[in-house]
C-alpha positions, 0 to 999 in steps of 0.5 A, spaced: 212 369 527 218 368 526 223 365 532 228 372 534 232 367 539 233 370 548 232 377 549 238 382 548 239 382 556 240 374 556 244 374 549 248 380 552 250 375 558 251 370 554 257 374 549 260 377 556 261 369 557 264 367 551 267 373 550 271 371 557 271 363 555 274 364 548 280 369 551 281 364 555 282 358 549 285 362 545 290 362 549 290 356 551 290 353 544 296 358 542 300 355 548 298 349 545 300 350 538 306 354 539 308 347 544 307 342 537 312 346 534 317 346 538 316 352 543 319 359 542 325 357 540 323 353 534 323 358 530 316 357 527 312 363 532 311 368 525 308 360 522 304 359 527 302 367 527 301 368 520 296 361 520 292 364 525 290 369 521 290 364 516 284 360 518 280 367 520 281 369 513 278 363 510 273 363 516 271 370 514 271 368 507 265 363 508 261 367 512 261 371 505 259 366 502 255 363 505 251 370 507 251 369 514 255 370 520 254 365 527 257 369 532 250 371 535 248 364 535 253 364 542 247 370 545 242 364 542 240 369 538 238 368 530 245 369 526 246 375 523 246 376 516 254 379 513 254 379 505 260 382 502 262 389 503 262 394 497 268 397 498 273 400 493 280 399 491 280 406 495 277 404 502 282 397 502 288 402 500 287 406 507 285 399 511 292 398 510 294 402 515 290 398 520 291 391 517 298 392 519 297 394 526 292 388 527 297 383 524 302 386 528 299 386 534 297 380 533 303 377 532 308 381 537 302 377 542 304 370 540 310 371 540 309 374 547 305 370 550 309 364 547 316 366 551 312 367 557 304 366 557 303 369 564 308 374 564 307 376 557 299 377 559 302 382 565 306 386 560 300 386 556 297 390 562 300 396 560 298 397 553 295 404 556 301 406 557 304 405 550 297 408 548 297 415 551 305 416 548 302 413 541 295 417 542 299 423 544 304 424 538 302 420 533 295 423 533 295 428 537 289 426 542 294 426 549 290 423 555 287 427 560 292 429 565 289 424 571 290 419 566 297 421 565 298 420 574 295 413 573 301 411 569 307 410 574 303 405 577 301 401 572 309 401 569 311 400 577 306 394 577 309 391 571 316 393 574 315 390 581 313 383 577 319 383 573 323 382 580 325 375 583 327 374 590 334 371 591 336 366 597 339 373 600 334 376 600 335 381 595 331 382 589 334 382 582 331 383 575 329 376 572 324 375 567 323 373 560 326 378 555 322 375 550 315 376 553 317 384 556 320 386 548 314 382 545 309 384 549 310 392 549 311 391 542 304 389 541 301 394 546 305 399 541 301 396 535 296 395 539 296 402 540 296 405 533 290 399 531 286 403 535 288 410 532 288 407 525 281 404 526 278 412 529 281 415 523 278 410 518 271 409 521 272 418 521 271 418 514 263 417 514 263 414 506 268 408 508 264 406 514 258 406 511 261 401 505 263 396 509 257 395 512 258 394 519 264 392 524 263 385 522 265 387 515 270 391 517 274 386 522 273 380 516 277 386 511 283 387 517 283 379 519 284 378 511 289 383 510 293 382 516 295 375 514 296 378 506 302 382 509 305 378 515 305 371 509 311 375 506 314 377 513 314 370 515 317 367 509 323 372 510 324 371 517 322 363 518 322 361 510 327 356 511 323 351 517 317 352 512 317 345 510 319 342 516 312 346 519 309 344 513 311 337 515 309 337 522 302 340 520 300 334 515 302 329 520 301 332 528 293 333 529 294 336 535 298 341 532 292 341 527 287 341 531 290 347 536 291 351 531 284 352 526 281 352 533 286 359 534 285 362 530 277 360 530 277 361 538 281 368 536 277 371 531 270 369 535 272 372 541 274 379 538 267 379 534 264 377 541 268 382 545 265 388 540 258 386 541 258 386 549 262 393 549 259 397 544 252 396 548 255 397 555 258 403 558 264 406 558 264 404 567 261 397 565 266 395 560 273 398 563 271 394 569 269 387 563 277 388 560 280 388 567 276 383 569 278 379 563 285 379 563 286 376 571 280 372 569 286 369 563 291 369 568 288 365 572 286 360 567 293 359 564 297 359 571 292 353 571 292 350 565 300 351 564 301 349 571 306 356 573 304 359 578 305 366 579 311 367 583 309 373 590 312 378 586 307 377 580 301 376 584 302 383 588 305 386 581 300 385 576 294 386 581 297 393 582 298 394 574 292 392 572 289 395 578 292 401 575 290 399 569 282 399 571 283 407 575 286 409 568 279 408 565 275 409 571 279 416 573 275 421 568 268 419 569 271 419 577 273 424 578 268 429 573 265 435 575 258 434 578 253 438 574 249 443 579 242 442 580 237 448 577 233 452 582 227 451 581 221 456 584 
């Protein structure tokens, strides 16, 4: 009898735990990269971005070739056979859209995160807030109206995280621009990534061509660094050679980076796998959970704490955040019970 590995209840524990794990030494190994470079006044973000997306290029391409995919291999569980999508130039003409956005999103993050790792993770709170105003106008899918009252706080979260208490007593606006424009620039992107995935998945042909998620998420990796590398040439052409320089003789610059843009492509594979067999309830309170969980982490692994203020205000934004997805189900009428004689 063939070997099928751990159960699907304990393989479904161990994802939702590496899932975490791999969000945490994403950010980790990012920090530390964008560090090797020179910070973020380096002039090397988009470099290190655009090579993230590189490694899971090159990443994606070997699990073609080899036909196996080892991300189940973290449940304990037998790899997952990934053979190459029988997409046609039509199908990668409309995941354009979508590779965009994710490399937008993608690399907005890392420059975000790269200003201010704490801070930037707060901003990144709000991402509902950027996907109801782009869900409403763009797609014509507007939130639920108590949806819509959850939004000032997640907004006055983030606002009260901004603030920093004087020698006086009183409080003035103070935090990272960086990580506050990038930040809210990757919810945007993030947004539309997920109204672009919705409407590529909508049509049955092309879903059914890719042949799964895991496919689908190889082509929008491979994508994504195929139309950041012209942007990063543009805009940080000129430090090529001096990244180029540091790459071939910093290994922990080496090493963070491939294990970046590993960590980042393995954990987005595990997060799909917990959330799509998990409820809407289960899998709200997981990406709450998530995000303090990575805060933490970075506070410790950075050595920042967060200030009162970012305490108090990111426990209320992402408290928001959690209200946000958990208000319909909440609030949601309860079916009558039949009489029955």
């Amino acid at each position: 009898m063939a070997f099928k590995g751990a159960p699907d209840s304990i393989a479904l524990a161990l994802f939702f735990v590496f899932w975490y794990a791999g969000n945490m030494k994403y950010n980790e190994y990012n920090t530390a990269a964008l560090n090797a470079v020179g910070g973020k006044t380096s002039g090397m973000t988009m470099t290190v971005a655009t090579m993230q997306l590189g490694v899971c290029a090159v990443y994606a391409i070997i699990m073609w070739v080899i036909k196996l995919n080892p991300a189940k291999l973290f449940g304990l569980q037998m790899p997952s056979r990934q053979d190459v999508p029988q997409v046609t130039k039509a199908d990668l003409i409309k995941s354009i859209p979508l590779g965009f956005c994710s490399a937008g999103a993608h690399a907005a993050t890392v420059f975000a995160l790269g200003g201010d790792p704490l801070f930037g993770q707060i901003v990144k709170s709000a991402e509902p807030v950027l996907a109801a105003v782009v869900g409403t106008f763009a797609y014509g899918k507007a939130p639920s109206f108590n949806k819509v009252m959850c939004l000032p706080v997640i907004v006055g979260g983030v606002a009260f995280a901004s603030l920093k208490k004087g020698a006086d007593g009183s409080y003035s606006l103070k935090f990272d621009t960086t990580a506050l424009v990038f930040g809210m620039l990757a919810n945007a992107f993030a947004a539309f990534k997920g109204g672009e995935n919705s409407k590529l998945l909508s049509d049955k042909g092309v879903a059914e061509r890719y042949g799964g998620v895991g496919n689908q998420f190889a082509v929008t990796q491979i994508l994504g660094f195929v139309i950041l590398l012209p942007i990063m040439f543009a805009t940080e052409g000129k430090m090529f050679p001096v990244f180029l320089d540091k790459l071939t003789s910093d290994f922990d610059l080496q090493f963070n980076l491939i294990m970046s843009g590993l960590s980042f492509y393995i954990y987005n594979e595990l997060a799909t796998y917990t959330l799509k067999v998990t409820g809407a309830v289960t899998a709200s309170v997981a990406n709450t959970a998530k995000r303090v969980i990575v805060m933490v982490y970075m506070a410790a692994v950075t050595g920042k704490a967060l200030t009162d203020e970012q305490k108090l205000g990111s426990g209320i934004a992402i408290s928001g955040v959690l209200l946000y997805s958990l208000i319909d189900d909440l609030l949601k009428p309860k079916a009558k019970a039949t009489k029955t004689d």
